[in-house]
LUMBA-207700 format. One record per atom (N, C-alpha, C, CB): x, y, z; residue in one letter. Coordinates in steps of 0.2 Angstrom, whole numbers, padded with zeros to 4 digits, always signed. Glycine has a CB too. Layout:
N
XYZA
...
This chain:
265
+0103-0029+0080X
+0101-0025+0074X
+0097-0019+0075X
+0098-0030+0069X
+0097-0012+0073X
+0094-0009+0072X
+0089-0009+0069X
+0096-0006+0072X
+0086-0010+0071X
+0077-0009+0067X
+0076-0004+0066X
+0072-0010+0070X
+0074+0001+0071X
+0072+0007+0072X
+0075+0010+0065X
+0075+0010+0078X
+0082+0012+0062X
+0087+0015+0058X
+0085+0009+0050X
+0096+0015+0062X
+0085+0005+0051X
+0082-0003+0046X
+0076+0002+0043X
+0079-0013+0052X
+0071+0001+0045X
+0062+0000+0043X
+0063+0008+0039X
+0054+0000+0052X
+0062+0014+0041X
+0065+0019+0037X
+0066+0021+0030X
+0069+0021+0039X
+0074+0018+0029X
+0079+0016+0024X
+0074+0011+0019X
+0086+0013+0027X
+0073+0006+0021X
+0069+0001+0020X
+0062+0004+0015X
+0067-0002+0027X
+0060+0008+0021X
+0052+0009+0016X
+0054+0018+0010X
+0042+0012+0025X
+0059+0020+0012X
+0059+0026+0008X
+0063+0023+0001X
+0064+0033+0012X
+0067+0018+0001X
+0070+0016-0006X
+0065+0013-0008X
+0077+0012-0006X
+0060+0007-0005X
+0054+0004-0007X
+0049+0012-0012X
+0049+0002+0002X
+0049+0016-0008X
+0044+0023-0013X
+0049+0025-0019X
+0042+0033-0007X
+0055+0027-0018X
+0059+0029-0023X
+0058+0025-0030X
+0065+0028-0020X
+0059+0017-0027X
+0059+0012-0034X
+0053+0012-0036X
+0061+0005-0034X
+0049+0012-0031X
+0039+0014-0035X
+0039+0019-0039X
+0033+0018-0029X
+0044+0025-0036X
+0042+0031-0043X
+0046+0028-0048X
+0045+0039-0043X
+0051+0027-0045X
+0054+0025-0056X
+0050+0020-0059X
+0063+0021-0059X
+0047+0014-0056X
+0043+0009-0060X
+0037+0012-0061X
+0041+0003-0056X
+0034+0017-0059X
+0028+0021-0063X
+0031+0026-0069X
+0023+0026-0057X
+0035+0030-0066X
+0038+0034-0073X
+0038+0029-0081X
+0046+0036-0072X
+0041+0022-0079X
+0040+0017-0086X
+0034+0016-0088X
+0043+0010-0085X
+0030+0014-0082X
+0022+0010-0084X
+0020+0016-0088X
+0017+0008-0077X
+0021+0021-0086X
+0018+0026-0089X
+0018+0027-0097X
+0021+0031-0086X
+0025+0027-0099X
+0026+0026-0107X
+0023+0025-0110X
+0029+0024-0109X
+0021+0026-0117X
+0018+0021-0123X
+0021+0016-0123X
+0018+0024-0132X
+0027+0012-0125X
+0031+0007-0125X
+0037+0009-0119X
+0034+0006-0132X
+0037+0001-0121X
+0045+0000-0117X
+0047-0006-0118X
+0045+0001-0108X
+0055-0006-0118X
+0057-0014-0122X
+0056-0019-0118X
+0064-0016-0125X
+0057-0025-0119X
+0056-0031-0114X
+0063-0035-0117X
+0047-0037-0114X
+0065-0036-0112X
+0070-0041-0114X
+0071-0050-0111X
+0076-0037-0113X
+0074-0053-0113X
+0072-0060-0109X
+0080-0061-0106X
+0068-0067-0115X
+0079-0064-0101X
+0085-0067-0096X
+0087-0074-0099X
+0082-0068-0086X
+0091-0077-0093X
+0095-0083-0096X
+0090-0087-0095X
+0102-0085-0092X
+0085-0088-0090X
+0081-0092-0088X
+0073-0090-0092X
+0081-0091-0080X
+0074-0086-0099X
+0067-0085-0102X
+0063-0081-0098X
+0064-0091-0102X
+0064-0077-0092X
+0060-0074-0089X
+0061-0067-0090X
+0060-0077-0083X
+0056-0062-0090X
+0055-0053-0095X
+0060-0052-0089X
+0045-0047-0094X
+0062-0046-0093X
+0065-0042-0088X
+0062-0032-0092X
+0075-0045-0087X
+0065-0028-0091X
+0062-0022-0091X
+0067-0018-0089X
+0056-0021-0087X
+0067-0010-0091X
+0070-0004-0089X
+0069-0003-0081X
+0067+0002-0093X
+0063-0004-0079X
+0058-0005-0073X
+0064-0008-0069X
+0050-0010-0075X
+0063-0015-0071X
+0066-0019-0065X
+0075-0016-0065X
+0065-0028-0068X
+0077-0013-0070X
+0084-0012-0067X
+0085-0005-0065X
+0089-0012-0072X
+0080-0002-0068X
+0082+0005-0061X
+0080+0005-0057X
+0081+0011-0061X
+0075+0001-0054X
+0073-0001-0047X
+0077-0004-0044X
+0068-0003-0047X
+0081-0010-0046X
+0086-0013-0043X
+0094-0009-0041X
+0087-0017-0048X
+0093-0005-0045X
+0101-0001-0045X
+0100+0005-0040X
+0103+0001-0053X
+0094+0008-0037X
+0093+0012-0033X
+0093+0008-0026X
+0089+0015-0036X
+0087+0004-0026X
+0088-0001-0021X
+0093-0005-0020X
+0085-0005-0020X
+0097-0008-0022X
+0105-0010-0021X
+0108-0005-0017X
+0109-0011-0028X
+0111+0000-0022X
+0115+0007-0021X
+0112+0011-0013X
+0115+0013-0029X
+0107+0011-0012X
+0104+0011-0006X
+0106+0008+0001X
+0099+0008-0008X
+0105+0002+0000X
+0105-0001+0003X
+0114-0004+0007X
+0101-0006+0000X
+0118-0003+0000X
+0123-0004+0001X
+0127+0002+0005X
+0126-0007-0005X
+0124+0007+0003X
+0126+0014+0007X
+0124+0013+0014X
+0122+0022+0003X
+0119+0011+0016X
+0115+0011+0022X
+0120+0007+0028X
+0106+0007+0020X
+0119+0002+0025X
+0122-0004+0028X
+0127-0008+0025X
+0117-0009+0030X
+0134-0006+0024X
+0136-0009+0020X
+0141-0016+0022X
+0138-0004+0016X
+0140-0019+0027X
+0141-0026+0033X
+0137-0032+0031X
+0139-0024+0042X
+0132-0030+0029X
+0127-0032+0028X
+0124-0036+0020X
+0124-0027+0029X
+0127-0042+0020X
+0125-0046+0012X
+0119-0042+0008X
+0122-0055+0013X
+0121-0043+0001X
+0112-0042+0001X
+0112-0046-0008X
+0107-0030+0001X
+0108-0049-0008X
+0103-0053-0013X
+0100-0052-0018X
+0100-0055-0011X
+0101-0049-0024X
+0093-0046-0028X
+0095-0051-0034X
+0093-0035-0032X
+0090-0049-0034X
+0086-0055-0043X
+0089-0054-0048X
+0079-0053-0047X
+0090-0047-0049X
+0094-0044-0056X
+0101-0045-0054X
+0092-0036-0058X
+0107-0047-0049X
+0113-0045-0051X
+0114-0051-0048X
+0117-0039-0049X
+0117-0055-0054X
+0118-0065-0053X
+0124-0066-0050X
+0118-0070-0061X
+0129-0060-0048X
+0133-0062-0044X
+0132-0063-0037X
+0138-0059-0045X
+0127-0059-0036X
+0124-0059-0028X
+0121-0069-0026X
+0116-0052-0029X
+0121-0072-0033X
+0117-0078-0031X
+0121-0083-0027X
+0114-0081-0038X
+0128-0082-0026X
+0133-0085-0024X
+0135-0086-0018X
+0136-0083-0026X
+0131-0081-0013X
+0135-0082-0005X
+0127-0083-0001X
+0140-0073-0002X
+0129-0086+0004X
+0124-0086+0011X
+0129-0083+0017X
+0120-0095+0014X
+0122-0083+0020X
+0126-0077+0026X
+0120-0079+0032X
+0125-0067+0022X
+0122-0077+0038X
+0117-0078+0045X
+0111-0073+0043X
+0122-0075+0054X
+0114-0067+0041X
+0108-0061+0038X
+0112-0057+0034X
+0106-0056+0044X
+0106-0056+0029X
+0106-0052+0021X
+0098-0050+0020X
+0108-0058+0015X
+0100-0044+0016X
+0095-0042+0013X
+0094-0045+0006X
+0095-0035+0014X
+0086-0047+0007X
+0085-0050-0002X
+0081-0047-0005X
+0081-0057-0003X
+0080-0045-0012X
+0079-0041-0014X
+0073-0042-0022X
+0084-0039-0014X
+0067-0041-0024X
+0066-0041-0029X
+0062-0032-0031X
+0061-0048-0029X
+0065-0030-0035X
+0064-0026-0036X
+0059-0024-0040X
+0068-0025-0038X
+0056-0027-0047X
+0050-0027-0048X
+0047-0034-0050X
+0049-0024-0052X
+0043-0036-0043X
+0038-0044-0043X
+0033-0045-0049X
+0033-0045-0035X
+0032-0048-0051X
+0026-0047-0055X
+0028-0045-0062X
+0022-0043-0051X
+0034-0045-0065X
+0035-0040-0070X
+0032-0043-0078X
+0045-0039-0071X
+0027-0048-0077X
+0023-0050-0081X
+0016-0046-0080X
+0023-0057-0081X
+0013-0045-0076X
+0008-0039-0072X
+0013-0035-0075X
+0007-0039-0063X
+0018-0031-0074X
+0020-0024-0077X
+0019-0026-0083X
+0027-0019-0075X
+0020-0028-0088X
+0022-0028-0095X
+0016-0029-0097X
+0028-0034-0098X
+0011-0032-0094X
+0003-0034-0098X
-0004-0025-0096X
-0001-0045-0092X
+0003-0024-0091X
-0002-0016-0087X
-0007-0018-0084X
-0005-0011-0092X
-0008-0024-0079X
-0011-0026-0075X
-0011-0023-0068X
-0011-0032-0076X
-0006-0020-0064X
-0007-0016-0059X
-0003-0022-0053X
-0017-0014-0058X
-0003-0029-0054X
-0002-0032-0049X
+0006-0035-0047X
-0007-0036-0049X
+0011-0029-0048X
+0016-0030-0046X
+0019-0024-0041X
+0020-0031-0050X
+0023-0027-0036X
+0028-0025-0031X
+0035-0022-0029X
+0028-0028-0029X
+0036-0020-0027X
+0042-0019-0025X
+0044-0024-0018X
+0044-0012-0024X
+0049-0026-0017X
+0050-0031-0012X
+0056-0031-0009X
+0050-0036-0014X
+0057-0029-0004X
+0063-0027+0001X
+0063-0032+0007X
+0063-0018+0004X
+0066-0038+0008X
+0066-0039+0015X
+0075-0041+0019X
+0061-0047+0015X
+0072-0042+0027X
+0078-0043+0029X
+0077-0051+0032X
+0080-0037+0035X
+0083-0056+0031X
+0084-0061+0033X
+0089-0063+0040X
+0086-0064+0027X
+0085-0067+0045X
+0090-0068+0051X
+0088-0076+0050X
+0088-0063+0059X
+0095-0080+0053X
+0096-0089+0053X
+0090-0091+0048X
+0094-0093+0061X
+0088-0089+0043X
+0083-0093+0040X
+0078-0089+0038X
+0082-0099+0043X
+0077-0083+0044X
+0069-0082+0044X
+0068-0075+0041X
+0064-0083+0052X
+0064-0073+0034X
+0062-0067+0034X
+0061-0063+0040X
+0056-0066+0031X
+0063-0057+0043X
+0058-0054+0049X
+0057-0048+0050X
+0060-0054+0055X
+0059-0045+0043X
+0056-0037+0042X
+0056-0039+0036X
+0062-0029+0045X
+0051-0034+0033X
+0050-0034+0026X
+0045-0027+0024X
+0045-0042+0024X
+0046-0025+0018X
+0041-0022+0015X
+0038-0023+0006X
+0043-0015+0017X
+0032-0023+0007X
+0031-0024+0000X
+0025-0018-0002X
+0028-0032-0002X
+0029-0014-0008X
+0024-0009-0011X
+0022-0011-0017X
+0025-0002-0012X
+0016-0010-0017X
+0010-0012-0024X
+0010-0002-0028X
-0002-0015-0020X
+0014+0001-0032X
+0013+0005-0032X
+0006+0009-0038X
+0020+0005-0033X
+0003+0002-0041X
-0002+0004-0046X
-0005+0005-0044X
-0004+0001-0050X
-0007-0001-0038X
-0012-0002-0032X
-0012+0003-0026X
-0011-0007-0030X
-0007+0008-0025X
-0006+0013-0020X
-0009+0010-0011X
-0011+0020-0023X
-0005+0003-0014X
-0005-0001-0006X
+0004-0003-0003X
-0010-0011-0006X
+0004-0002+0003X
+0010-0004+0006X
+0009-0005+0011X
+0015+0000+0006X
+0013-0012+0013X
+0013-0016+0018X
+0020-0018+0021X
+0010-0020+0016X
+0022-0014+0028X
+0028-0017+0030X
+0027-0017+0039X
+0035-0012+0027X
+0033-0021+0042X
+0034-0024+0047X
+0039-0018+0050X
+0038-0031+0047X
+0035-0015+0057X
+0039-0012+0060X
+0046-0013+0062X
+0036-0011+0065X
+0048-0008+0067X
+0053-0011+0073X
+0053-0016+0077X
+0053-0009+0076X
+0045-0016+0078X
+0046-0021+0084X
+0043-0028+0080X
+0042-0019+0092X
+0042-0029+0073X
+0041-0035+0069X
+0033-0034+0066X
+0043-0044+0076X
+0029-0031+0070X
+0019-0032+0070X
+0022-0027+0061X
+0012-0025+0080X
+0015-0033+0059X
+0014-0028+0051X
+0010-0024+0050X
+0013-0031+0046X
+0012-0018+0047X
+0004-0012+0047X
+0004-0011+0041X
+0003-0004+0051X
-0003-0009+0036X
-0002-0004+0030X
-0002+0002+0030X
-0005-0005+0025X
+0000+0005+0028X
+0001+0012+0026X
-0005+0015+0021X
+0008+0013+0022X
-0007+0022+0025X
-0011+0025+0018X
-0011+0031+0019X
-0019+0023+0018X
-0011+0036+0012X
-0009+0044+0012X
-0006+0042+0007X
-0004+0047+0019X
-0003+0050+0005X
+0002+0051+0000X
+0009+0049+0001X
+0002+0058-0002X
+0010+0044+0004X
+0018+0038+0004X
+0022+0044+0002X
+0018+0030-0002X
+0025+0050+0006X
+0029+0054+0008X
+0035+0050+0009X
+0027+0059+0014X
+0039+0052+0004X
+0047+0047+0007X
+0050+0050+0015X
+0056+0049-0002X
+0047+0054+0016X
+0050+0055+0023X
+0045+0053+0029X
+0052+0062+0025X
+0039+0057+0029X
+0035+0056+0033X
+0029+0051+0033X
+0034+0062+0034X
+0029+0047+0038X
+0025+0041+0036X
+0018+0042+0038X
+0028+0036+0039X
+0013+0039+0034X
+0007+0041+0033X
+0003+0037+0040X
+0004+0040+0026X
-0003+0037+0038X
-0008+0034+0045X
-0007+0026+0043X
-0017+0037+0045X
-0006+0022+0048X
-0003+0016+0049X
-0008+0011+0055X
+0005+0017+0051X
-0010+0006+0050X
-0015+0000+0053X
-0014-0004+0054X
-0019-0003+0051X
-0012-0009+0061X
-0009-0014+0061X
-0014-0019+0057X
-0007-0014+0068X
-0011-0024+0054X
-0016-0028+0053X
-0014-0035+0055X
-0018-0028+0046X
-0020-0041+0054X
-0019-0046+0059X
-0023-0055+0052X
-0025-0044+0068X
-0021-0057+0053X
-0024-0063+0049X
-0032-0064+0050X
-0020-0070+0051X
-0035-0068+0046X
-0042-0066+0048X
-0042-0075+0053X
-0049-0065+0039X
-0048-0075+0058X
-0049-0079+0061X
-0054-0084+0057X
-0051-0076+0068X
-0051-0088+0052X
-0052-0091+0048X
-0058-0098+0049X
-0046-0093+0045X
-0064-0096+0043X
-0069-0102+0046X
-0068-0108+0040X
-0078-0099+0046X
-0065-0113+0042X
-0065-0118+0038X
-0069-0121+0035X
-0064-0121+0039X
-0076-0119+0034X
-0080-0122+0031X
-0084-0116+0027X
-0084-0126+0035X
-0076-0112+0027X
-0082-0105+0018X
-0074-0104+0018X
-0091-0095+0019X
-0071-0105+0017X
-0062-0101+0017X
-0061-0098+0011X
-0057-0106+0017X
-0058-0090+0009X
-0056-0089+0005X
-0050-0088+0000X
-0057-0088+0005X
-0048-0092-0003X
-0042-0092-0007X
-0038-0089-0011X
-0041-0094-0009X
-0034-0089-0011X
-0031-0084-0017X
-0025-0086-0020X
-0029-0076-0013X
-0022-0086-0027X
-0020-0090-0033X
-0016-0086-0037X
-0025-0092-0036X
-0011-0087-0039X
-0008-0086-0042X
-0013-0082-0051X
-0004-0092-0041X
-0011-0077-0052X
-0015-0073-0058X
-0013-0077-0064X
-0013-0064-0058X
-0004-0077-0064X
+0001-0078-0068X
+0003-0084-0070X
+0004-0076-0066X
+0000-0090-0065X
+0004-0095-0065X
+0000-0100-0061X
+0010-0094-0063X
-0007-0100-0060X
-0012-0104-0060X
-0011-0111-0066X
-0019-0098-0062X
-0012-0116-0062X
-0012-0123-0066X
-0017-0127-0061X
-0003-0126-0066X
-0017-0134-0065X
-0021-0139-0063X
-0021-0143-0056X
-0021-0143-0068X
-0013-0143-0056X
-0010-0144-0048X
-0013-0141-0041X
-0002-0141-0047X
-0013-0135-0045X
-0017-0131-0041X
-0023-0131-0037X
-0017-0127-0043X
-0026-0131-0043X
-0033-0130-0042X
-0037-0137-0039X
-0036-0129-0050X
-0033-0142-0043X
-0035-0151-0038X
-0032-0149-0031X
-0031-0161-0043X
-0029-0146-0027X
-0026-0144-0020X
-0030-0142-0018X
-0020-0140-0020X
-0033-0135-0020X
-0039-0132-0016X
-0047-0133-0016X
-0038-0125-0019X
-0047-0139-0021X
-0053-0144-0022X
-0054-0147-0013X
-0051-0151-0030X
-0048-0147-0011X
-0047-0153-0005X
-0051-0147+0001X
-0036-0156-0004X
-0050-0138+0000X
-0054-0139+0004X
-0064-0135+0003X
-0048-0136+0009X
-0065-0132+0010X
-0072-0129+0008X
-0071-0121+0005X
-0077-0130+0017X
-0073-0120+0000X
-0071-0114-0003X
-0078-0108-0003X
-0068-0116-0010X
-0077-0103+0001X
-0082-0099+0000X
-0081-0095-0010X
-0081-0093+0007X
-0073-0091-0009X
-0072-0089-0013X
-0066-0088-0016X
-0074-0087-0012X
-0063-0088-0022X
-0056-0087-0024X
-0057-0081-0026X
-0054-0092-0028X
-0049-0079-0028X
-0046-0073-0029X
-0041-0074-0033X
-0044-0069-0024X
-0038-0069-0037X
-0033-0071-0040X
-0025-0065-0038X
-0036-0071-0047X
-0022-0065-0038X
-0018-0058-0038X
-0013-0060-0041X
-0016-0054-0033X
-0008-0055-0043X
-0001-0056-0045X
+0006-0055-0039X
+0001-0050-0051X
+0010-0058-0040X
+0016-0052-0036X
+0013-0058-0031X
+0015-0041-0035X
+0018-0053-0024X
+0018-0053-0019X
+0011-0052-0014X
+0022-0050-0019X
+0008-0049-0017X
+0001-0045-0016X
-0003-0053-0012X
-0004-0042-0024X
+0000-0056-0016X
-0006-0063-0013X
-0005-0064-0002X
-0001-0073-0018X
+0002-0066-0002X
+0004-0063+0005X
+0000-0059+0006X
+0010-0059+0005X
+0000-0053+0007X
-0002-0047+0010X
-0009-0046+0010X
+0000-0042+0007X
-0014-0052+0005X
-0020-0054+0006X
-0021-0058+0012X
-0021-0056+0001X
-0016-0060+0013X
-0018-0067+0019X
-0016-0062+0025X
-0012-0076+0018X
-0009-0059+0024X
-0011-0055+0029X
-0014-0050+0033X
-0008-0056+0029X
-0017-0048+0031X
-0022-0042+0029X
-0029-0046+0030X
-0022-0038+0020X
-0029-0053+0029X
-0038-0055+0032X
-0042-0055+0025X
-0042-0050+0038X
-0038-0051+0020X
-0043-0054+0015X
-0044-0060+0011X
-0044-0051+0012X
-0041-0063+0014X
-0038-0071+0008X
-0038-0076+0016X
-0026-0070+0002X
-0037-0084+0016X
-0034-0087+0022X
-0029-0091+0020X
-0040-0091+0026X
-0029-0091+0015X
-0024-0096+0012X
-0021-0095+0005X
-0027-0104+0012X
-0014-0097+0006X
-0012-0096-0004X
-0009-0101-0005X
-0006-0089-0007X
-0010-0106-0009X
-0006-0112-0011X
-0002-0109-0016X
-0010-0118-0012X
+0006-0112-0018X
+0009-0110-0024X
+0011-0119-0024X
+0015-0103-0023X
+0010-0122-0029X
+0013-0127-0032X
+0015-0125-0038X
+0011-0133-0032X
+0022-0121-0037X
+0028-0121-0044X
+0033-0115-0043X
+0023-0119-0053X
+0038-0114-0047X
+0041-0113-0046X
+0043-0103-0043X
+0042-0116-0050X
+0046-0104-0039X
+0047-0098-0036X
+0056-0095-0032X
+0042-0098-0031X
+0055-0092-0031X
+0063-0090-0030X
+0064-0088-0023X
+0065-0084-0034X
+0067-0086-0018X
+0067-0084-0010X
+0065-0075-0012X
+0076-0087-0005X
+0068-0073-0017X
+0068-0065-0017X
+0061-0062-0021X
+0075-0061-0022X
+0057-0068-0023X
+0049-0066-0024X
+0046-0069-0018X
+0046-0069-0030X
+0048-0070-0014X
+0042-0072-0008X
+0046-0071-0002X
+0039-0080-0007X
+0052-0069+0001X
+0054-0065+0005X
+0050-0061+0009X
+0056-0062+0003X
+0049-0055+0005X
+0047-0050+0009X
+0039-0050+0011X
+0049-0043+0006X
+0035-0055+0007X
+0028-0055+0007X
+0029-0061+0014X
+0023-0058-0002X
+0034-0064+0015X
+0033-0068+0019X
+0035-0063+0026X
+0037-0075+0017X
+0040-0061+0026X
+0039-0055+0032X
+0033-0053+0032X
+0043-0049+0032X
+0030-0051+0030X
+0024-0045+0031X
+0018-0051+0036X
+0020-0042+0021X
+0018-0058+0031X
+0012-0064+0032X
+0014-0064+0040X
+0012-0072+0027X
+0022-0065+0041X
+0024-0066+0049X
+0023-0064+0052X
+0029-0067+0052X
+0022-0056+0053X
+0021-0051+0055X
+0015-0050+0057X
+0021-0047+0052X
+0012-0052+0055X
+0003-0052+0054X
-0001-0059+0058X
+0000-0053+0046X
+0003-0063+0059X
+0001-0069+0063X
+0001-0075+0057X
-0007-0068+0067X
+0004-0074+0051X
+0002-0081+0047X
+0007-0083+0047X
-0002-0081+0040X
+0006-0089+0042X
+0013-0096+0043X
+0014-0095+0036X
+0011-0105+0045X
+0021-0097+0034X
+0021-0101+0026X
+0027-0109+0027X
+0027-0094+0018X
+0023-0113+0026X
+0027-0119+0026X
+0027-0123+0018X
+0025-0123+0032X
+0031-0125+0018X
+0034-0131+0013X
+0025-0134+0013X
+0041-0139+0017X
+0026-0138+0005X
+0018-0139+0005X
+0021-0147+0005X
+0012-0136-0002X
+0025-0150+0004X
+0026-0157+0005X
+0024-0161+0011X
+0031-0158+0004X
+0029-0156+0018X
+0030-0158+0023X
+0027-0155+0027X
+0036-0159+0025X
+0025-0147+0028X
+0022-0143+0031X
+0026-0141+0036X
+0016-0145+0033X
+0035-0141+0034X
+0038-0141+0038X
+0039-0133+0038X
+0042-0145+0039X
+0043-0128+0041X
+0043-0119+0040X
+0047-0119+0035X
+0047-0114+0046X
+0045-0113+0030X
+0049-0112+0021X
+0055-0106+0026X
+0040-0106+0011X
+0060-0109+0023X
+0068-0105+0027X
+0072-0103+0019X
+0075-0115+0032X
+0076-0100+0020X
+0081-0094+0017X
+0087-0096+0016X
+0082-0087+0020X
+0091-0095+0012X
+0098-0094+0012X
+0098-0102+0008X
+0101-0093+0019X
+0095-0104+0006X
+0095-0110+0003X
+0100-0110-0003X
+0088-0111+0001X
+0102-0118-0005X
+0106-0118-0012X
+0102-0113-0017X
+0106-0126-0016X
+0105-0111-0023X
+0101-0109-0028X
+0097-0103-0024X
+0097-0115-0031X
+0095-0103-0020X
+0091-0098-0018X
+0083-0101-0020X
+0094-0090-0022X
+0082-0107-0023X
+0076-0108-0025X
+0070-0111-0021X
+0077-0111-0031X
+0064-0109-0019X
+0059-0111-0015X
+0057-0118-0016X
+0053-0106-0015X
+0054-0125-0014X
+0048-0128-0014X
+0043-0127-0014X
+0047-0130-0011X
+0038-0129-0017X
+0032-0126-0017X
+0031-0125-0008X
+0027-0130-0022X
+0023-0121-0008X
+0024-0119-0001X
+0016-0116-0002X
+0032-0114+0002X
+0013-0116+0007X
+0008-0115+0005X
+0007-0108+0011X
+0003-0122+0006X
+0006-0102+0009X
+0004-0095+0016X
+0000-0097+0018X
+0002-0088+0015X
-0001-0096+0025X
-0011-0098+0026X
-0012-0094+0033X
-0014-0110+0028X
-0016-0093+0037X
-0020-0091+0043X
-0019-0096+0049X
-0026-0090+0042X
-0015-0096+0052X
-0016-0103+0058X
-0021-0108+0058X
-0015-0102+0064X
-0026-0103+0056X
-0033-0106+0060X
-0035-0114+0053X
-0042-0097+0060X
-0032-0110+0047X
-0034-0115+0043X
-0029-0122+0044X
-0032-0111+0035X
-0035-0126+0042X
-0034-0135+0043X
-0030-0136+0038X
-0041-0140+0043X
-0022-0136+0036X
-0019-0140+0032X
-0021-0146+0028X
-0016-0142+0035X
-0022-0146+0022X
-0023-0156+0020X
-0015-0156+0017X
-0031-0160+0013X
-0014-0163+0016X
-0009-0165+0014X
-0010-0164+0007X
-0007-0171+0017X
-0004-0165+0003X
-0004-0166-0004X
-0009-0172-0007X
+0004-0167-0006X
């Protein structure tokens, strides 16, 4: 696989769909409409999907690819496919809280291993080179020329003040009796994908998620966390959270910093 020709294509359709999802956010209104599954959807999320699709299918068109919005895509697996969530967090866009994403990753036997995720409110982006290491970007995110770039690395996590970070959106009681189990300096909250990119970035050591999630909302935050030295496993078994699954739908699962001490459920 080319990477080199991959990461490029990757992070310029990533900015592209950033602009059309600010051009919306921008409006006085905009409609919301609800899916089969009750969950918002937006103008946002489809023109961002349909440029990143059409993208991607032009780029590489050998190549499966997966998005949220087009349910026929929910149907096939493959050794490797691109999965797609166009706009993460579209409860953060619709309330105008800042904390959604765009989400582009690439899947090999199971495992995310290139990813990128832009926070466009937040004027952060985070993606996996060529050779896999993750850096963020900072500058004016030129769809061509790429700005000054930091690798970043998990933080060397102290287990007895650990910081956490939680779901903004979908914080529950499960939750919160989970992270009771361990020593907590401080919690955080974020939307989207962003939570990832906390842990891998060192400012978070751990994210627990007990509830429902999808492989194309944690994909590409999970490339980025790999990249960066962190883990995401199953929170049952603590065994590695894998792709290509029935349904496409996750286990719960917990991101964390190696250094952090697991407890069980």
């Amino acid at each position: 696989m080319n990477y080199d020709l991959m990461i490029p294509v990757m992070r310029r359709l990533a900015l592209q769909a950033g602009e059309k999802i600010m051009e919306i956010y921008g409006k006085d209104d905009f409609a919301v409409k609800l899916k089969s599954d009750d969950s918002p959807v937006t103008a946002a999320d489809e023109k961002a999907d349909a440029l990143i699709s059409e993208g991607l299918r032009a780029a590489f068109p050998d190549i499966m690819l997966v998005t949220e919005e087009q349910l026929e895509t929910h149907t096939f697996t493959n050794d490797m496919f691109f999965i797609v969530d166009p706009l993460d967090g579209t409860k953060e866009f619709i309330n105008r809280r800042g904390d959604f994403t765009v989400n582009i990753a690439f899947v090999e036997n199971g495992i995310p291993t290139r990813g990128i995720v832009y926070a466009p409110a937040k004027c952060r982006m985070f993606f996996t080179q060529a050779d896999g290491q993750t850096v963020e970007e900072t500058g004016r995110f030129d769809k061509e020329i790429v700005g000054d770039l930091t690798p970043i690395s998990v933080a060397i996590s102290d287990n007895l003040a650990l910081n956490v970070v939680a779901s903004k959106s979908h914080r529950d009681l499960a939750t919160d009796e989970y992270i009771k189990k361990y020593s907590v300096k401080e919690m955080k909250s974020a939307g989207s994908s962003l939570k990832f990119c906390l842990v891998a970035a060192g400012e978070a050591d751990i994210y627990p998620r007990l509830g429902r999630t999808m492989e194309w909302d944690t994909a590409a935050g999970h490339a980025i966390l790999k990249g960066a030295g962190g883990r995401v496993v199953r929170f049952d078994d603590h065994a590695p959270l894998t792709y290509g699954k029935d349904s496409y739908e996750n286990p719960f699962f917990i991101a964390y910093s190696p250094v952090v001490e697991l407890k069980l459920p």
